[in-house]
C-alpha positions in Angstrom: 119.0 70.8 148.4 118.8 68.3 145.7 117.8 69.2 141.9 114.3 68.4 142.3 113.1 69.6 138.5 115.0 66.7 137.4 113.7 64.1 139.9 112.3 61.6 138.1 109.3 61.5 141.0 109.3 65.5 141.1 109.0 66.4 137.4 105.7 65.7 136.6 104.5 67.3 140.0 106.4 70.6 139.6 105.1 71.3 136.3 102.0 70.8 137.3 102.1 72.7 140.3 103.9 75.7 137.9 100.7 75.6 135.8 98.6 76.3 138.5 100.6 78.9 140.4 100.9 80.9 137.6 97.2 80.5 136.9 95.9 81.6 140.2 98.6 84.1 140.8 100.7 81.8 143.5 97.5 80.6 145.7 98.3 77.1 147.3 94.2 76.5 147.5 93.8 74.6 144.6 95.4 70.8 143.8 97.4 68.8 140.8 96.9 65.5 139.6 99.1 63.1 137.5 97.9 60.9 135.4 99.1 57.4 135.1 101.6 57.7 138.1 105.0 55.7 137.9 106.6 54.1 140.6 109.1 56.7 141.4 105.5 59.0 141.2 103.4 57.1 143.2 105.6 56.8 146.0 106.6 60.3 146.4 102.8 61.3 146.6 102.6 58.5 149.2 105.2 60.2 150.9 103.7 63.8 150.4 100.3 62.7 151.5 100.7 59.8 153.9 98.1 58.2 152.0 98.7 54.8 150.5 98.1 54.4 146.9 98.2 51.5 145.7 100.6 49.7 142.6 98.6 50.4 139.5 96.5 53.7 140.2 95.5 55.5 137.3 95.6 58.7 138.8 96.9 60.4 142.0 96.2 64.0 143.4 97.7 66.3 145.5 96.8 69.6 147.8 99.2 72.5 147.0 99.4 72.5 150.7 100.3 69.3 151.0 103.3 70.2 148.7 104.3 73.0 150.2 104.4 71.5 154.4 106.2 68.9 152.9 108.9 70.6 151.0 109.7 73.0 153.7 109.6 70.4 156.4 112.3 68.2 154.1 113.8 71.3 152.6 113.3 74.3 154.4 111.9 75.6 151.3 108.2 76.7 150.2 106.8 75.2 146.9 106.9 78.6 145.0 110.3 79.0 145.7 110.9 75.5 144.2 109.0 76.0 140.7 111.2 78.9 140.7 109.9 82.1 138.9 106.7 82.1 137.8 103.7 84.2 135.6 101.5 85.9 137.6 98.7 85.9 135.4 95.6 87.2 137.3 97.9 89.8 137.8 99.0 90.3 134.4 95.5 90.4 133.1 94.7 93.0 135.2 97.8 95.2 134.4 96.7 94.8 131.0 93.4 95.2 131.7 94.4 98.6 132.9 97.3 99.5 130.2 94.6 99.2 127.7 92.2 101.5 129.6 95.3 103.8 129.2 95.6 103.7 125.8 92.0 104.2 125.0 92.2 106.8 127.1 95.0 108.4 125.7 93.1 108.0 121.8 90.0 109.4 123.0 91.7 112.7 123.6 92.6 112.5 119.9 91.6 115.1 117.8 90.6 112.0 115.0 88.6 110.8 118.0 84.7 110.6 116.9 86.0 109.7 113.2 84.5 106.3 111.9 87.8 105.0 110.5 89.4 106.0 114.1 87.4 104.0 116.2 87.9 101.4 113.5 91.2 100.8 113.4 91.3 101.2 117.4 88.6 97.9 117.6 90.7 96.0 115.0 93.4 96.6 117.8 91.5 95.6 120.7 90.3 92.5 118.3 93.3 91.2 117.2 95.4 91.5 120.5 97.5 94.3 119.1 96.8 96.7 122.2 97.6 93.9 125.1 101.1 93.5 122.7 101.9 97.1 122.9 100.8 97.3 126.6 102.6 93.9 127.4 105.7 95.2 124.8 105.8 98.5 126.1 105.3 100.4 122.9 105.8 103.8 122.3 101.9 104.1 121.0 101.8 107.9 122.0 104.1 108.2 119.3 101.9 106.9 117.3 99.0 108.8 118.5 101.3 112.1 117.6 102.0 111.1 114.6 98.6 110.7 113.2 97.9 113.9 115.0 99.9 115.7 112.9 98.7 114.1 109.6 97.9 115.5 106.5 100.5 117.0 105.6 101.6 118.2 102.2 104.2 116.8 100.3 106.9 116.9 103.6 109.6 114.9 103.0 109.2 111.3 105.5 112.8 112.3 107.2 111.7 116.2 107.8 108.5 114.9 109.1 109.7 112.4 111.3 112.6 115.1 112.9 109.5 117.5 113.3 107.1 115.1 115.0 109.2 112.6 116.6 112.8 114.0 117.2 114.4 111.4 115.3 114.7 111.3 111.2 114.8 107.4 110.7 111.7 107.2 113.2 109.7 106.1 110.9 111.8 103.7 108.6 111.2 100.5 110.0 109.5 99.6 113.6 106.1 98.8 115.1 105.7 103.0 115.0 105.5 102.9 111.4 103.3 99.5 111.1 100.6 101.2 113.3 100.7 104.2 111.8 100.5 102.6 108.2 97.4 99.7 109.6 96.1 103.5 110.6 96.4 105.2 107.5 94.6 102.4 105.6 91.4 102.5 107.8 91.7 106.6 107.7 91.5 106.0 103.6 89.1 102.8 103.9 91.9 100.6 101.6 93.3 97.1 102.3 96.6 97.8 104.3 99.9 97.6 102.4 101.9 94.5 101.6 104.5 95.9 100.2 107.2 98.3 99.7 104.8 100.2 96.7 101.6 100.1 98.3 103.3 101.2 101.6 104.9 104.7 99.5 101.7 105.2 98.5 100.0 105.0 101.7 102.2 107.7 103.0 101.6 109.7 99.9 97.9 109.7 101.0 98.9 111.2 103.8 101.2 114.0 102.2 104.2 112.6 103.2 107.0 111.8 100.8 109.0 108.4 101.7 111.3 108.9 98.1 110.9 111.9 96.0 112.5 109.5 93.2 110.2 106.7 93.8 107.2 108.8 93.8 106.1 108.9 90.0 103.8 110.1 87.7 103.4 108.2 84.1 101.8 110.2 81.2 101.5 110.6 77.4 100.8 112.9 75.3 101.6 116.0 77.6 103.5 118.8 76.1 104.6 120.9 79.1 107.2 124.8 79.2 109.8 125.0 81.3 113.3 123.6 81.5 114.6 120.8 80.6 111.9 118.8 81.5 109.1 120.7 79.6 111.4 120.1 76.7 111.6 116.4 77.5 107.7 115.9 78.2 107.1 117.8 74.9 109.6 115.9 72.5 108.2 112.6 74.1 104.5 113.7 73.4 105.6 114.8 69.9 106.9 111.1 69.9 103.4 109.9 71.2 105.6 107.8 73.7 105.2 107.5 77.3 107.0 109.2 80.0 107.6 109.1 83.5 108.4 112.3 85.5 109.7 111.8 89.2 108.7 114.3 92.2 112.6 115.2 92.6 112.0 116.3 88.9 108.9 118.6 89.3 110.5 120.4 92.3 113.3 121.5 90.2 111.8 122.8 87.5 109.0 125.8 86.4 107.0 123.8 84.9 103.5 124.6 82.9 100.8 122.8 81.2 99.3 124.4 78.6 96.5 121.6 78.0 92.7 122.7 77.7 91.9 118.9 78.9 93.9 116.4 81.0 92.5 113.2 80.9 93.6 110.8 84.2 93.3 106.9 84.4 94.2 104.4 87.1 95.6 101.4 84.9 98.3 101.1 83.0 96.8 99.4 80.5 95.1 102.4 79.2 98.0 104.3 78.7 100.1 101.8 77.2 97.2 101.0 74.5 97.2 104.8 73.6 101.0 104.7 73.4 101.9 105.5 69.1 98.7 107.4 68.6 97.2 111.1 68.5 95.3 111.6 71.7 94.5 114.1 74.4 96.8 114.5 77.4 96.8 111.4 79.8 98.3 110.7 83.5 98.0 107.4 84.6 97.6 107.7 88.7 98.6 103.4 88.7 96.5 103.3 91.2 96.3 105.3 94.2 97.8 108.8 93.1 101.4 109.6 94.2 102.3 112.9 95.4 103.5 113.9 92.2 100.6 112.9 90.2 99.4 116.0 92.3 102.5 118.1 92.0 102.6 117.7 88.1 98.4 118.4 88.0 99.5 122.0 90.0 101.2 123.2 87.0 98.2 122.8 85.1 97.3 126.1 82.9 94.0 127.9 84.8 90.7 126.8 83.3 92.0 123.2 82.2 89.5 120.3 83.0 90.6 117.6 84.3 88.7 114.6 83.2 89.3 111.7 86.1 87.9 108.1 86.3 89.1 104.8 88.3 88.0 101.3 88.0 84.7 100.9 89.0 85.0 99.5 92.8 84.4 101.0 95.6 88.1 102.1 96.4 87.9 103.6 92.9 84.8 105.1 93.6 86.5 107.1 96.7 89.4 107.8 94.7 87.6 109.7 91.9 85.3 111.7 94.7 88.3 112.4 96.1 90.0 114.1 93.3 86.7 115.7 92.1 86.9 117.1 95.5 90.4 118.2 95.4 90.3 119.5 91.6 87.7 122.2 91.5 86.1 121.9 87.8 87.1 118.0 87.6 84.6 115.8 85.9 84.3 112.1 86.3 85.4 110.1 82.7 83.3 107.5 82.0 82.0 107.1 85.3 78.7 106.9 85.5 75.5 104.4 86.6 75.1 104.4 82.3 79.0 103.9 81.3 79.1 100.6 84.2 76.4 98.7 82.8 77.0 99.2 79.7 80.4 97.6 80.2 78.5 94.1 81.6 79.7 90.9 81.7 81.2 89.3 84.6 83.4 90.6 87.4 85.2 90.1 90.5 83.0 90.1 93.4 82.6 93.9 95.2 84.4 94.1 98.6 84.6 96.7 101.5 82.9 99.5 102.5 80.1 100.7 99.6 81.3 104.2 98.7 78.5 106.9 97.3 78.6 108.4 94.0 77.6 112.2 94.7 78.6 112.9 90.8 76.1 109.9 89.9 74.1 108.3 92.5 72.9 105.6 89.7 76.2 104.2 90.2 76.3 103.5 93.8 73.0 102.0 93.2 73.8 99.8 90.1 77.0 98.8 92.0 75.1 97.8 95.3 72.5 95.8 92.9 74.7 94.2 90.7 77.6 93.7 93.5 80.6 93.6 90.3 83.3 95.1 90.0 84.4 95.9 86.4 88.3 96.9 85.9 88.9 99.7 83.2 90.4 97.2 81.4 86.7 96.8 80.1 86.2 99.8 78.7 88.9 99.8 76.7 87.8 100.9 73.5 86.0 103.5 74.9 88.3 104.8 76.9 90.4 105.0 73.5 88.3 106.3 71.4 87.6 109.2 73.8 91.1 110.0 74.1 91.5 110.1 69.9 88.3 111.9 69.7 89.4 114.8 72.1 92.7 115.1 70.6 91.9 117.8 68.3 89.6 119.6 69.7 90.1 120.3 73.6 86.9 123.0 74.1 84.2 120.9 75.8 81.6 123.2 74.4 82.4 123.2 70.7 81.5 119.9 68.6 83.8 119.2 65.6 82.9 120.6 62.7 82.6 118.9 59.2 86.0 120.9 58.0 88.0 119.3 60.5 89.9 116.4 60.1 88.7 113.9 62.6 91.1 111.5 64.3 90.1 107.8 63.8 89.0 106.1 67.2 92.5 104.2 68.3 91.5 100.4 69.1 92.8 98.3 72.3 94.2 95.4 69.1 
């Protein structure tokens, strides 16, 4: 049998008759047409049909049938074996159709099933064709399903983890496992999903799992600390006034204590680094979403010390300060209230994503949802400083300075 893909009076004709196979799932009902025939065209479809079509026809047609009684008359071959292999795809929508059903299925046995960020992240899926991928890719998505099952943890290293839930240490390294379970994670903690290496770590920090007990960090000032070599180092450095950085690796090796009555915690940098030379009270900077040892170094707090806690005001900071008021028994929110985020004023970045409340101050949610701004800490500043001088020297929340004292000057952002 000749080649008859590469006829020049075939070509055309096959494709077409491909593209409708493979629409209607092989059915020889339907017909194909070519537009602006050749020669070698127009007389093969004479030959097909036995219908004359004259020199210059801008289109011709032909019946599937006609195609097919033809071929295995001349051939002794049917047209579908001639396209060769070809998509099913009524058939592979409904396979999908019910692979999808399966998974669905599968997550509504979930014990997250019910949750709002659940059935979130499951409609994104369905939206954005990630379940017909995994149905059409065959991806392991009960693996994901158990791995989200068996979240929070707390502090378990990522390899240990992975070996206990999934059998296999480097599970969740790299692979479509660990995108799902991260695009899940995000929704579970209503935050934009990672882009990156960082913001990936500290997604699965969030979740009590512990990617790099190197990388995960906690950067602070001013906090003297007992206990080891690193109590010694955090104490010289706050004797220094200079900042530090203590790694998770470092905090499980050591006893270590904080004898601070206060411990005030920031989410920018830029706080910290403007305290840096000067007298203040004890201050973590969480650089964003807390690590896991942000939390481990806060455990070795002395009893009774307040924490004092703020964000930026948005509404992923928002969450983030309930959060640790809701983790921290005693906390207080710093500078967070409906007062302290018009009083900073001025413009801001548009607010975005899912308004938060403010159970500490329900002002704020309001003022926020009125005035629709965001407003970085970066803005507050000088506040922000002069509450960290003003607290250095006298860490009792209940007892005002009295005239004797020797006050701290207010440290300035210039």
């Amino acid at each position: 049998m000749p080649d008859l893909a590469s006829d020049p009076g075939w070509r055309r004709l096959l494709m077409a008759a491909r593209r409708s196979l493979e629409r209607t799932g092989g059915s020889l009902d339907g017909s194909v047409s070519l537009a602006a025939p050749d020669e070698a065209e127009r007389h093969l479809v004479i030959g097909v049909t036995g219908v004359h079509r004259p020199a210059g026809v801008s289109r011709v047609t032909v019946r599937l049938a006609e195609m097919d009684t033809f071929l295995r008359d001349a051939y002794g071959i049917g047209l579908a074996e001639v396209v060769g292999p070809f998509r099913d795809r009524p058939g592979e929508r409904v396979r999908e159709t019910g692979g999808r059903a399966a998974l669905l299925a599968l997550a509504a046995a979930s014990r997250h099933a019910g949750q709002p960020w659940f059935g979130g992240w499951l409609d994104t899926l369905r939206r954005d064709g990630t379940l017909t991928r995994i149905v059409r890719g065959g991806l392991p998505f009960p693996r994901v399903l158990a791995v989200l099952e068996a979240l929070p943890v707390s502090g378990e290293p990522m390899p240990v983890f992975a070996e206990r839930v999934l059998g296999d240490t480097k599970a969740l390294v790299d692979g479509p496992v660990r995108g799902l379970v991260l695009r899940a994670l995000a929704a579970w903690h209503e935050i934009a999903p990672p882009t990156g290496a960082q913001q990936e770590r500290a997604l699965w920090e969030l979740a009590g799992v512990v990617p790099d007990d190197l990388a995960s960090q906690v950067l602070v000032l001013n906090l003297p600390a007992t206990g080891g070599l690193l109590g010694d180092w955090l104490t010289s450095a706050a004797a220094a006034h200079v900042p530090f950085r203590v790694t998770l690796h470092q905090l499980r090796l050591t006893p270590l204590t904080l004898p601070a009555a206060e411990i005030f915690v920031c989410e920018n940098p830029a706080v910290l680094r403007a305290a840096a030379g000067h007298v203040t009270a004890p201050l973590i900077c969480a650089e964003g979403v807390p690590s896991i040892a942000v939390h481990a170094l806060l455990a070795r707090r002395a009893p009774g010390t307040v924490i004092r806690w703020r964000n930026d005001f948005d509404w992923t900071g928002v969450r983030l300060t309930a959060s640790a008021l809701a983790r921290y028994p005693g906390a207080v929110p710093w500078r967070m209230s409906g007062t302290d985020y018009l009083a900073a004023g001025g413009p801001g970045l548009p607010l975005t994503g899912t308004p938060s409340a403010t159970a500490w101050d329900p002002s704020l949610a309001e003022a926020m949802t009125d005035l629709g701004r965001s407003v970085m800490e970066e803005r507050l500043l000088d506040t922000l400083l002069t509450d960290l001088a003003g607290r250095a020297k006298w860490p009792d929340e209940s007892r005002e300075p009295r005239p004797e004292e020797d006050e701290v000057p207010p440290v300035r952002s210039s």
